[in-house]
FIDO-415399 format. One record per residue (C-alpha): residue number from 0; chain; x, y, z. Coordinates in Angstrom, 2 decimals. Each point is the difference from the previous one (the first is absolute). Example, Ala and Ser with C-alpha at 12.3 -4.5 7.8 and 13.67 -1.06 7.14 Angstrom:
residues 2
<0; 'A'; <12.30; -4.50; 7.80>>
<1; 'A'; <1.37; 3.44; -0.66>>
This chain:
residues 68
<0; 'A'; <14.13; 0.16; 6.38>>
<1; 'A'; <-2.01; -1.49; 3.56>>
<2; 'A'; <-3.64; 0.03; -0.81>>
<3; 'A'; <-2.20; -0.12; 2.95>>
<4; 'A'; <-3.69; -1.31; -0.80>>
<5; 'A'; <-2.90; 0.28; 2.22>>
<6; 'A'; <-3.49; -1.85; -0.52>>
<7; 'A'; <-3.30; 0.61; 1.06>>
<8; 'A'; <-0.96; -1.80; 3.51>>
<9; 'A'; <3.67; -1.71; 0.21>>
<10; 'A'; <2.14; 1.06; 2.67>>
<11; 'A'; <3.40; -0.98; -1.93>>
<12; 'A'; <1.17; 1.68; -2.69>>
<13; 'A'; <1.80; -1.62; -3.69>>
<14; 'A'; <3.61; 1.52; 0.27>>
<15; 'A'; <2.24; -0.85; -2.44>>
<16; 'A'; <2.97; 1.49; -2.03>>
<17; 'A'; <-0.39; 0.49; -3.80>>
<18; 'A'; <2.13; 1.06; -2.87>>
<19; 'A'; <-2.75; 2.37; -1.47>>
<20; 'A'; <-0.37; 3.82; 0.46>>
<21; 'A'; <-2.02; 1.90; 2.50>>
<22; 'A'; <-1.70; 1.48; -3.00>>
<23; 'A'; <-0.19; -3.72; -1.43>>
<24; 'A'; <-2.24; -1.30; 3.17>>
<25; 'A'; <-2.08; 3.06; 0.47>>
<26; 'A'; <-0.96; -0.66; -4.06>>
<27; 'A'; <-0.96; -3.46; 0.58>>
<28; 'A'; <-1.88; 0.64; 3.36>>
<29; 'A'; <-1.94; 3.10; -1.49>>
<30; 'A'; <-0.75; -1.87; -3.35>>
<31; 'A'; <-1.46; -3.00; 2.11>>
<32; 'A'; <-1.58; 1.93; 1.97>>
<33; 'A'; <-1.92; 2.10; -2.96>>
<34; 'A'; <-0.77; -2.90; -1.91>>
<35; 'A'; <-1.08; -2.05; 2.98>>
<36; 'A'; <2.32; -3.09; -0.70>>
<37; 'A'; <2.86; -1.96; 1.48>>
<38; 'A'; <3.24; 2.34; 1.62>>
<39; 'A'; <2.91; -2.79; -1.73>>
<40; 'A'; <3.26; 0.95; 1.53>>
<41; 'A'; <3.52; -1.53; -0.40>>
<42; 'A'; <2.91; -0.50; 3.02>>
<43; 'A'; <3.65; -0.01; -0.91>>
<44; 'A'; <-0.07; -3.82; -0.24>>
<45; 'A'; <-2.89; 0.09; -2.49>>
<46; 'A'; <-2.35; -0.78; 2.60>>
<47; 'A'; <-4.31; 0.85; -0.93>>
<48; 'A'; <-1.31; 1.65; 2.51>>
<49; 'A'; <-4.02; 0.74; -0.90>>
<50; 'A'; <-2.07; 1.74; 1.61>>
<51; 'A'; <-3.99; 0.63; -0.97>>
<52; 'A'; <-0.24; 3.81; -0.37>>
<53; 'A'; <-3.06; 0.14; 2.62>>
<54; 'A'; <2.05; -1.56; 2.44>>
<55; 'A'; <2.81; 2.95; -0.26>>
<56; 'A'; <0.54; 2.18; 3.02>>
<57; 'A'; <3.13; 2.02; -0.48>>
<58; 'A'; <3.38; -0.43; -1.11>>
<59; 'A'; <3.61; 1.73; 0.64>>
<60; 'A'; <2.88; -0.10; -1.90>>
<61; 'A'; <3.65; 0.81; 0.73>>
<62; 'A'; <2.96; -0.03; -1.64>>
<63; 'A'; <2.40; -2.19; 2.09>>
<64; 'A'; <3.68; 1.39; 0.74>>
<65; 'A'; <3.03; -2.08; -0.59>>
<66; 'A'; <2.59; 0.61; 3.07>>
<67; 'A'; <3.54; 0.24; -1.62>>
């Protein structure tokens, strides 16, 4: 899955490829978000990426397709 992050008054965005579901992230960002805390992702090489729930602008998520 390539997660695409964007944060408030940044002009890059956190991209990064994880082994959790689309339905996995959007739990975790929404749950943050509610609760007002921390949005604690993991990349595929067990990576923290942390962002304060505030700070969150939008996110996209996409399966990625192997080529055979």
């Amino acid at each position: 899955m390539k997660v695409t992050i964007g944060v408030k008054h940044v002009k890059d965005t956190i991209s990064f490829e994880s082994d959790q579901s689309e339905q996995d992230i959007q739990n975790i960002i929404e749950s943050a978000i509610k609760d007002a805390k921390a949005i604690n992702l993991t990349d595929k090489n067990n990576r923290k990426i942390f962002i304060m729930a505030d700070s969150f602008a939008y996110n996209t998520a996409r399966t990625l397709l192997e080529h055979c």
